[in-house]
C-alpha positions in Angstrom: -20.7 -33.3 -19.2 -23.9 -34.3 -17.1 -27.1 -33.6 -17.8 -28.6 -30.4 -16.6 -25.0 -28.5 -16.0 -24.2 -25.7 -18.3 -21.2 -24.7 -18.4 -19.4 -21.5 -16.7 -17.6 -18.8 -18.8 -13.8 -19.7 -17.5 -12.8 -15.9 -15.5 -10.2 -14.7 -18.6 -13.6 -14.8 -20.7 -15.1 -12.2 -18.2 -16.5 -8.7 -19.8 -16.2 -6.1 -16.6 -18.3 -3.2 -16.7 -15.9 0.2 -18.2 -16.0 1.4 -14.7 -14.7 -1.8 -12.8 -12.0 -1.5 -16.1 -11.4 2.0 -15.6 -10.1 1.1 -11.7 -8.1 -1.7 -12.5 -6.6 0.9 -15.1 -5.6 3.2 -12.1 -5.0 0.4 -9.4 -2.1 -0.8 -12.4 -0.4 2.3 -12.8 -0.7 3.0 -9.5 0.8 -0.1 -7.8 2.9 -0.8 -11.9 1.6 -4.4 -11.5 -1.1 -6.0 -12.7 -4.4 -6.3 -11.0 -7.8 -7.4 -11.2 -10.6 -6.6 -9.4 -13.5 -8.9 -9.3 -17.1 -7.2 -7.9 -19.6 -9.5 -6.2 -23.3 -8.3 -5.2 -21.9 -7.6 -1.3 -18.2 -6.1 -2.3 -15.8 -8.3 -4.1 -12.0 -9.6 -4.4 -8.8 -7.5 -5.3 -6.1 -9.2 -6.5 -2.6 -7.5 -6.8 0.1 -10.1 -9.2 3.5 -9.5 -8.1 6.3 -11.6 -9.7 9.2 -11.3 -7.2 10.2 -11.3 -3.5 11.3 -7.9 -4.8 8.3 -6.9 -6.6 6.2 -7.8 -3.2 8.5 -5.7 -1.1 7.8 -2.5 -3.1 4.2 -3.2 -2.9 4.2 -3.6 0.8 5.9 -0.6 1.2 3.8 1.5 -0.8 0.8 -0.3 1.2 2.2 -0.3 4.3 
């Protein structure tokens, strides 16, 4: 490790806030996947895990 670097928390470390938890909650049974949603100060990143050609299919048509 250099000098003057600290290190990051690695992402599975993160603590959300019980609202951003509460979503993901609703996103999962919802979409019956898993999902993650990451907020940044100007919006932020959903991600949507799908384990299948199958899997991805369902999700686009419930998307779509």
């Amino acid at each position: 490790r250099r000098a003057g670097k600290e290190r990051r928390p690695r992402q599975g470390g993160r603590t959300a806030a019980p609202e951003t938890r509460a979503l993901e909650q609703e996103l999962r049974a919802a979409l019956g996947t898993k999902v993650q949603l990451f907020r940044t100060a100007k919006g932020g990143k959903l991600v949507i895990h799908f384990y299948s050609e199958e899997e991805l299919q369902a999700l686009y048509d419930r998307l779509i």
